[in-house]
C-alpha positions in Angstrom: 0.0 0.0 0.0 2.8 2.9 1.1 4.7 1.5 -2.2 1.6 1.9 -4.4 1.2 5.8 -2.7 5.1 6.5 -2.9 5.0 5.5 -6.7 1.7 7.9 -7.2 3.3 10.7 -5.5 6.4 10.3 -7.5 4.5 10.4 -10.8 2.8 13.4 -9.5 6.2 14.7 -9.1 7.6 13.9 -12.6 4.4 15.4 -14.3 4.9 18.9 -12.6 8.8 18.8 -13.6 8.0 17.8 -17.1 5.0 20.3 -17.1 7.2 22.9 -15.8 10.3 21.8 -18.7 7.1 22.2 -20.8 6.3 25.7 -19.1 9.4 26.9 -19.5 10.1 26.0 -23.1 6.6 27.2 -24.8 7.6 30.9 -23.0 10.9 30.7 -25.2 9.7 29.4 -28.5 6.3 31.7 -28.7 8.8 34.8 -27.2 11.3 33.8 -30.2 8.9 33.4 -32.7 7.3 36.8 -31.2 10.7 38.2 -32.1 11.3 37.3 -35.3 7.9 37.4 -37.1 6.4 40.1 -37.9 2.5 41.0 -36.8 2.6 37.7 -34.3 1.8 40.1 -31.8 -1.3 40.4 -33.2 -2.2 36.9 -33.5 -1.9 36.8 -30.2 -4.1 39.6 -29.2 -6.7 38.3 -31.8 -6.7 34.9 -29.8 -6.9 36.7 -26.7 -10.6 36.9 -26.3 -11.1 33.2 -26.9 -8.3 32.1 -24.6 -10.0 34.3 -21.7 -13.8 32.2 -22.5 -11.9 28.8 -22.5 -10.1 28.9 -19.3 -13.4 31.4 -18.0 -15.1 28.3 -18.8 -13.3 25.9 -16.9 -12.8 28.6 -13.6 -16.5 28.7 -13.4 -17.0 24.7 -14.2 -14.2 24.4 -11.1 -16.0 27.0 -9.0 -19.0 25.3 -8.8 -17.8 22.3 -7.9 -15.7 23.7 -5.0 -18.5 25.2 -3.9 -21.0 22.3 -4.0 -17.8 20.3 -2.0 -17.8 22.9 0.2 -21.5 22.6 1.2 -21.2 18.7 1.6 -17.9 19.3 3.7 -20.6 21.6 5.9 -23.4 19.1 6.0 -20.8 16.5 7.0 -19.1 18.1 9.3 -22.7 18.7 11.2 -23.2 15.3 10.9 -20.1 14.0 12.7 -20.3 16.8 15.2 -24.1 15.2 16.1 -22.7 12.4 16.5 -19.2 13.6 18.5 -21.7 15.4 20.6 -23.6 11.9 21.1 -20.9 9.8 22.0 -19.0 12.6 24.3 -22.0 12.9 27.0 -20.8 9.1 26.8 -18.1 9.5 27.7 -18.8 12.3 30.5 -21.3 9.5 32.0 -18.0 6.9 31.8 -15.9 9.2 33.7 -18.7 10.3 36.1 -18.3 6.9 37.2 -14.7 6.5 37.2 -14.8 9.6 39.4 -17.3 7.6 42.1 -15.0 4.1 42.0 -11.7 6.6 41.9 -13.1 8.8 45.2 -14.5 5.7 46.7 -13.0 3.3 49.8 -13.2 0.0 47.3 -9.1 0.3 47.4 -6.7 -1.6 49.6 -6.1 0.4 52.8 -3.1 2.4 52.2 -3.3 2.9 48.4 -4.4 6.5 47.9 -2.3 8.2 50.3 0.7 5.7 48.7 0.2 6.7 45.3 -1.0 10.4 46.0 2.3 10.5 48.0 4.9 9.4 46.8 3.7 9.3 43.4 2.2 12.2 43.1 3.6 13.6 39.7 3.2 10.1 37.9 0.7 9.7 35.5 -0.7 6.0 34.2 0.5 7.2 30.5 4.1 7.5 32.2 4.2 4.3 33.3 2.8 3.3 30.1 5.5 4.9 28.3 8.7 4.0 30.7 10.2 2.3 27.2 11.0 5.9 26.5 12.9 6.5 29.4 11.0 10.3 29.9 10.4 9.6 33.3 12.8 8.2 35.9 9.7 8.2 38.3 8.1 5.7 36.1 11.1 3.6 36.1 11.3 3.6 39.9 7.4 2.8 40.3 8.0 -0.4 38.8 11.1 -1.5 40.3 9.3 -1.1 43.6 8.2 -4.0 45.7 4.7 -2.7 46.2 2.2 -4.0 49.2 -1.3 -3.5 47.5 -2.2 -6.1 45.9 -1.3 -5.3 42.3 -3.5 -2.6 42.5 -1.4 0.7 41.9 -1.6 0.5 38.1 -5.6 -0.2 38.1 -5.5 3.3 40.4 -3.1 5.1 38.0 -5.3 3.6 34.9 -8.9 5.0 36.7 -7.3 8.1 37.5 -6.2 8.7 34.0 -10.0 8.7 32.3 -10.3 11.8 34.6 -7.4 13.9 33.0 -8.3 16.6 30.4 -4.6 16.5 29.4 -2.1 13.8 29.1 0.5 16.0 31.2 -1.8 16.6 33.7 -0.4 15.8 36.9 -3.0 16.3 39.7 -6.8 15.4 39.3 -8.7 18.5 40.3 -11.3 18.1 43.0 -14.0 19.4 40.6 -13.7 16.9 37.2 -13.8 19.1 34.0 -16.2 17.2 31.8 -15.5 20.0 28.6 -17.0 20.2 25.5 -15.0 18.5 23.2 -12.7 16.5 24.2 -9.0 17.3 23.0 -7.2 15.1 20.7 -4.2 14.6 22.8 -5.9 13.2 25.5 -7.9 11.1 23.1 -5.1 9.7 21.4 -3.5 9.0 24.8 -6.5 7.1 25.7 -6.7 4.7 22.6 -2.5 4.7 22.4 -2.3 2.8 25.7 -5.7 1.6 25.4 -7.1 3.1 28.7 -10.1 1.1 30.4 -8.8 -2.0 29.0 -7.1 -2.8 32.2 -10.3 -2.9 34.4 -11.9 -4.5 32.0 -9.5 -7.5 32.3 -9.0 -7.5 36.2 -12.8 -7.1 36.8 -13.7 -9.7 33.7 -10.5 -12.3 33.9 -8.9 -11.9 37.2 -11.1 -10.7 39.8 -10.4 -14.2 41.7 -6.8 -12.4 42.1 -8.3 -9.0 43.5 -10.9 -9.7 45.4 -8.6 -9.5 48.7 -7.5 -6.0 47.5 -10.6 -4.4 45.8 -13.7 -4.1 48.1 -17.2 -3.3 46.1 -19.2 -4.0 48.5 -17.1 -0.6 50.8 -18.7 1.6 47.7 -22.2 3.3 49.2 -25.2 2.1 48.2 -26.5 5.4 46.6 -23.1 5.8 44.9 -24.0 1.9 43.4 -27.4 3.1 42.4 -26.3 6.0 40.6 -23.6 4.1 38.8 -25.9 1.8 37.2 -28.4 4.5 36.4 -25.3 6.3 34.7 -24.9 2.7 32.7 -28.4 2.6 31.5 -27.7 6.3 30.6 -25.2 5.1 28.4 -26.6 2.4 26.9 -30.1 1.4 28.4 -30.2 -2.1 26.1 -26.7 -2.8 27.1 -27.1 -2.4 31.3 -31.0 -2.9 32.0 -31.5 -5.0 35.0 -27.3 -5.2 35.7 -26.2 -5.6 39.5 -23.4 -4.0 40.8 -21.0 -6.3 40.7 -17.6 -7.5 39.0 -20.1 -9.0 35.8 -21.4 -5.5 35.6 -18.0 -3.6 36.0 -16.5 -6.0 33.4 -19.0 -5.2 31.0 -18.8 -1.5 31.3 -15.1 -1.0 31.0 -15.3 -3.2 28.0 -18.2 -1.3 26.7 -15.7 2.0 26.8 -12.8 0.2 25.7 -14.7 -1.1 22.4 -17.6 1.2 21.6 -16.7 4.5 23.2 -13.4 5.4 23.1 -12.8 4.5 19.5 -15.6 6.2 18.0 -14.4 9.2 19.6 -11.1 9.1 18.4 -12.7 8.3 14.8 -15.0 11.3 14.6 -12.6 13.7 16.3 -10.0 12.7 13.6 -12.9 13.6 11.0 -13.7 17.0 12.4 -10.2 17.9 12.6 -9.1 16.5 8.8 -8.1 18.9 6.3 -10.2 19.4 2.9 -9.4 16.6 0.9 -6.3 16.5 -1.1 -8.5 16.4 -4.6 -10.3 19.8 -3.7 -6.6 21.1 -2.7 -5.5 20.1 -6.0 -9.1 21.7 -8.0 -8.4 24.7 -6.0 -4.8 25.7 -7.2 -6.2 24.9 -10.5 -8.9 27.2 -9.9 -6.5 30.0 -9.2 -4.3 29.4 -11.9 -7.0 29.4 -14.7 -7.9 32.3 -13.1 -5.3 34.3 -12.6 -2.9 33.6 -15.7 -6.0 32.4 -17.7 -8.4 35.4 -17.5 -6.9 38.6 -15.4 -3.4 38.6 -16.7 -5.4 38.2 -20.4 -7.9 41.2 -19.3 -5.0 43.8 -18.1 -2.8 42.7 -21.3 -5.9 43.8 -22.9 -6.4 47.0 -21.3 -3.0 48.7 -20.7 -1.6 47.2 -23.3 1.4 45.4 -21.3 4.6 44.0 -23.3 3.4 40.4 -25.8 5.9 38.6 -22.8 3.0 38.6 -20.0 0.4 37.1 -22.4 3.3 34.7 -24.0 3.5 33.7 -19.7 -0.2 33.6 -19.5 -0.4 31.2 -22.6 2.1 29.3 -21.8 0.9 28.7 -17.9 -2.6 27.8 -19.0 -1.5 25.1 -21.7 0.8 23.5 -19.0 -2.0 23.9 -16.5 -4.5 21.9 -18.9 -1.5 19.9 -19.6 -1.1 18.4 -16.1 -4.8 18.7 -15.2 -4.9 15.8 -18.1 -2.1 13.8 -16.7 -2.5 13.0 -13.2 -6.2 13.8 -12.4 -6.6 10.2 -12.4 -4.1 10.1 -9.9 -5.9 12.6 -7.4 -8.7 10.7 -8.0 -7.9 7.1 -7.4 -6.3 8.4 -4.0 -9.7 10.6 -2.7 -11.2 7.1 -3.8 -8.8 5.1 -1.6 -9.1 7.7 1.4 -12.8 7.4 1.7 -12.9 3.9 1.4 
């Protein structure tokens, strides 16, 4: 696939060096033959008028589309926002409840004040990343002999759904739940594939943390509104769940699978440039325009030196020319993307 794209991009590359050889060389031979034959100046005055209809045709065949692509860009780009909106009061309800387990006295005694201690400026991402060697507190959390059951990084993992920012360092005692979520965060999240944790300890290997995560120490009324902020979420998916590991299994994996990803996918949507094919319409667009009709018009009607229309001509033609040699290419790749 990158082969097949490196190949397109290099022909793309050899038309607009052969376009611009071509360029180059029709500016020399009609400025010659301007020089040496007499009245050619004229001929090219006389074809002046038809050469401004011909690429005035094309600017407004190009302008229409652009503006039609425009439109669907802006009835998309409502659409995905609908449906960011959608899936972000999702995600507010997932870390409402991560703020109720995180706040809560289900962890083995000790932990918090351990972790908000002496590991106060690590974040779960750190850890994450300790490969990197960026953090030397990273590398020292997990060379520790800790006494908590293997519980630290489920804490650290919890505790990172409630950051706004990956270099966040303290969790604020009023959670942000903002807008839009940013994209650094987001990519954070799906990089190190946050939630996934919980999902396996509460779904695989609860047997091995029963001793060091208490449930049952979560309040009743803090239960109650967890599940209510499940069937908030999804309704089908939680109706009738108890609070349980079962349940707690389900809804980390719910997040891990439906949530998180969708949220990455349309906030990488509603952040992505205009296409590469409107890009490429566009500076056609400007230079039909500019070289095909104004630079034509003011040749026209201060009577400028034959050089600036022999330019004009010459841009044009090479214009057209590469227009006709690697549209296809554009094409096939906008093809590609959207598929």
């Amino acid at each position: 696939m990158r082969k097949k794209s490196f190949t397109k991009d290099l022909y793309s590359i050899i038309a607009f060096v052969i376009s611009g050889a071509l360029c180059a060389g029709l500016i020399f031979l009609l400025y010659q033959k301007n020089e040496n034959t007499l009245g050619f100046e004229a001929v090219l005055k006389s074809l002046t008028t038809i050469f401004i209809g011909i690429s005035g045709f094309l600017s407004a065949i190009l302008m229409v589309f652009l503006a039609t692509s425009a439109l669907n860009m802006k009835s998309n780009k409502a659409r995905i926002i609908e449906k960011i909106s959608k899936t972000t009061q999702k995600m507010h309800n997932f870390r409402s409840i991560a703020e109720i387990l995180y706040n809560s006295n289900m962890w083995f005694p000790g932990l918090k004040d351990y972790i908000e201690k002496e590991y106060s400026d690590l974040s779960y991402f750190e850890v994450k990343e300790f490969y990197k060697a960026k953090s030397r507190l990273a590398i020292e959390f997990l060379q520790e002999t800790h006494h908590f059951g293997e519980t630290e990084n489920i804490y650290l993992e919890l505790k990172s759904l409630l950051m706004t920012n990956p270099k966040e360092k303290y969790i604020p005692e009023t959670i942000n739940y903002p807008l839009v979520y940013s994209e650094s965060i987001i990519e954070k999240w799906v990089e190190h594939k946050s939630g996934a944790g919980l999902w396996y300890v509460f779904g695989h290997k609860f047997g091995t943390y029963k001793n060091s995560i208490n449930l049952e120490a979560v309040f009743e009324r803090h239960q109650e509104k967890i599940l209510t902020l499940a069937c908030t979420i999804d309704n089908e998916a939680f109706e009738d769940s108890s609070f349980n590991e079962v349940f707690l299994s389900k809804l980390w994996e719910y997040m891990t699978k439906e949530v998180i990803p969708k949220l990455y996918q349309f906030q990488s949507q509603i952040s992505r440039n205009a296409p590469r094919l409107v890009r490429y319409l566009y500076i056609i667009f400007m230079l039909l325009m500019a070289f095909g009709v104004l630079l034509p018009l003011i040749y026209l009607m201060l009577g400028f030196s034959a050089l600036i229309i022999i330019v004009g001509y010459s841009i044009v033609i090479c214009t057209i020319f590469y227009i006709a040699i690697t549209f296809h290419v554009y094409l096939s790749k906008e093809v590609n993307q959207q598929l």
